[in-house]
N, C-alpha and C positions, 0 to 999 in steps of 0.2 A: 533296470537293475534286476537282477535275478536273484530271486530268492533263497537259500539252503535249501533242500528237499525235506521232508517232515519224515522222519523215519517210523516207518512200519513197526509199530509197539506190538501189533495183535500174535503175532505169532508166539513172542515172547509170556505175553498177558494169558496167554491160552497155555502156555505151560507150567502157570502156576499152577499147583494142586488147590482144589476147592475144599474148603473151611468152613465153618459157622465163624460168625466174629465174637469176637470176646466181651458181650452186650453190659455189661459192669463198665470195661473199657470206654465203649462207645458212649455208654451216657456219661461215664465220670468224664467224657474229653467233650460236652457239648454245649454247643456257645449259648445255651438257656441255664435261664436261672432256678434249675430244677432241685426237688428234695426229695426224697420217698420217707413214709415213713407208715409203720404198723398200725393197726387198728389198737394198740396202745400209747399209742405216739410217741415208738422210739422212731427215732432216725436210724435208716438203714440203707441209706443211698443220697450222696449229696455231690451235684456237678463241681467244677474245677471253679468256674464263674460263675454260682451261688456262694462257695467258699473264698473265693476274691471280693462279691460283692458287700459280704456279709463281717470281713475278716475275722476268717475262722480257719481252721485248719480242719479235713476228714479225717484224722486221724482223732483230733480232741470231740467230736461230737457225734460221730458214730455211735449206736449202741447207747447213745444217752436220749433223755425223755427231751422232746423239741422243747416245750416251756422251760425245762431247766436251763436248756441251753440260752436260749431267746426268752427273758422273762421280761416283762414289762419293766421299762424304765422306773425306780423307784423313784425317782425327783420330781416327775411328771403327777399329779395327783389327779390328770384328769385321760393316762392310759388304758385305751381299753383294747387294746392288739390284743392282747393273749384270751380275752372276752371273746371277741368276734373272730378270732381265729379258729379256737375251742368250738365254737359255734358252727362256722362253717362244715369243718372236719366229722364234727359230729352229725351236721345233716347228711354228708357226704355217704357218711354210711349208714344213714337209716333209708336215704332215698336209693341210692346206688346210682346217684346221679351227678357230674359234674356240677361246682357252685363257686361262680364266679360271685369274687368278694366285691365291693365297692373300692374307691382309694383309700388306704389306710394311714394312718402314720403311726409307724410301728419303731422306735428309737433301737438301734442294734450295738450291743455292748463292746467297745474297741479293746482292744488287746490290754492295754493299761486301765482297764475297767471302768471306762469317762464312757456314758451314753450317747452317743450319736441321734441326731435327729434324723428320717427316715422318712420317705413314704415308697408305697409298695399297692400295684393291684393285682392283686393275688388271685390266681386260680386252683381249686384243689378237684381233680380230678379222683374217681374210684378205678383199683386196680381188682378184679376181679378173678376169684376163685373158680375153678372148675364146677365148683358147687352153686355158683351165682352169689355169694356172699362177697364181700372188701375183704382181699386180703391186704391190701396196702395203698396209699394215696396218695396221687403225684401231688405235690405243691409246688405248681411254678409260679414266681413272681417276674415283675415289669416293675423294673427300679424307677421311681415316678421318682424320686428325690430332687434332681435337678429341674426337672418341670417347673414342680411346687416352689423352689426358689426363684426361679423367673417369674412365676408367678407373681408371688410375692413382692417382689421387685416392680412390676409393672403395676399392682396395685398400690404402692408407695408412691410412684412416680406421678399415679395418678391423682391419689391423694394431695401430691404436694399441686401439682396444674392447678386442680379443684381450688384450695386453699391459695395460691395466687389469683389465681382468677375473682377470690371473694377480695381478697387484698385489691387490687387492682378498682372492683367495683365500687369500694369502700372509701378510695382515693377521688374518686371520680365523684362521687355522689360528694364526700366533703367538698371539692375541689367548687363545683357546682354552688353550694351551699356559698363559699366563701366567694365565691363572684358574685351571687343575690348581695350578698352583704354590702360588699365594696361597691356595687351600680348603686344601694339606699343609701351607704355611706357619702355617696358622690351626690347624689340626689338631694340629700339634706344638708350639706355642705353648702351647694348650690344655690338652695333656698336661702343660709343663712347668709350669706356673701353678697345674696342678689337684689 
C-alpha cells in the first residue's frame, strides 16, 4: 500500500519571521503545577494546571499574598501547610538554593468555601536577580492526593486481612479447645458407661 507523501513544511517553517515567545504565555500554558511568587509572597504567576489543580481562577489570586489565598484549613487543628511552607520559601531565600519539601497535606479551599483534603510535594525553587539576590520563587507542586488515597485504601485493606487473619486464628484455637473438650467429654462418658 502506498503511503501519501509527507509534505515539505520547512520551506514554509522558514518563512515564518522569528520572535521571542510570549514567556507569561508559555508558562501560564504549561502542563506543571507551577506558581511564582515575590519575596513577599504575593503571587505573580500561576500555570493553567496549578489553577485547575488548586480550583482557582488567575485572575482571583494574582497580586494577592499566597497565605491569604491558601490559608490553612481552619477545621483541621493539627495543619501546618502554611508552617512548613513559610518555612521553606523563607530558606529559599536566605540559602538562594532550591528546597525540596517533604509530602505535605496541605487541604485547598473549593469554590463554595468546604476545605478539600490534599497532599502536595512541593518544590520552591529561587529566581535570581542580576544582583544574585531572590527576586521571585518558583513553587511547583506534584499533586500526591490520589496516591495518598490508595494509600490509604491499601493500608485499610490491610488492616482488615490482619484482623481476619486474628479472627480466623481465634476460631481455630477455640475450635481446637472445643475438640479437647468433646475427646474428655467422650473419655469420661466412657468411663462412666463402662
Amino acid at each position: 500500500m502506498n503511503e501519501p507523501p509527507i509534505p515539505d513544511v520547512t520551506a514554509a517553517v522558514l518563512r515564518i519571521p522569528y520572535e521571542l515567545p510570549d514567556f507569561r504565555l508559555v508558562f501560564e500554558k504549561s502542563p506543571e503545577l507551577n506558581l511564582i511568587v515575590d519575596v513577599r509572597f504575593t503571587i505573580v504567576a500561576v500555570t493553567d494546571t496549578y489553577c485547575r489543580a488548586t480550583m482557582t481562577r488567575r485572575g482571583n489570586i494574582v497580586g494577592r499574598g499566597l497565605f491569604e489565598v491558601f490559608p490553612d484549613n481552619p477545621d483541621d487543628s493539627h495543619a501546618d501547610g502554611v508552617a512548613n511552607l513559610r518555612t521553606s520559601l523563607l530558606n529559599v531565600i536566605r540559602f538562594r538554593v532550591p528546597d525540596r519539601m517533604a509530602e505535605q497535606k496541605y487541604d485547598i479551599r473549593r469554590p463554595d468555601g468546604v476545605f478539600e483534603e490534599r497532599y502536595w510535594r512541593p518544590l520552591n525553587s529561587p529566581i535570581l536577580g542580576t544582583d544574585g539576590y531572590v527576586r521571585f520563587i518558583l513553587h511547583a507542586v506534584e499533586d500526591l492526593t490520589e496516591l495518598v488515597r490508595i494509600r490509604k485504601e491499601e493500608a485499610a485493606a490491610r488492616k482488615r486481612v490482619l484482623e481476619q487473619e486474628r479472627t480466623a486464628a481465634d476460631l481455630r484455637h477455640s475450635n481446637s479447645e472445643l475438640v479437647e473438650r468433646v475427646a474428655l467429654l467422650r473419655a469420661s462418658l466412657k468411663r462412666l458407661s463402662g
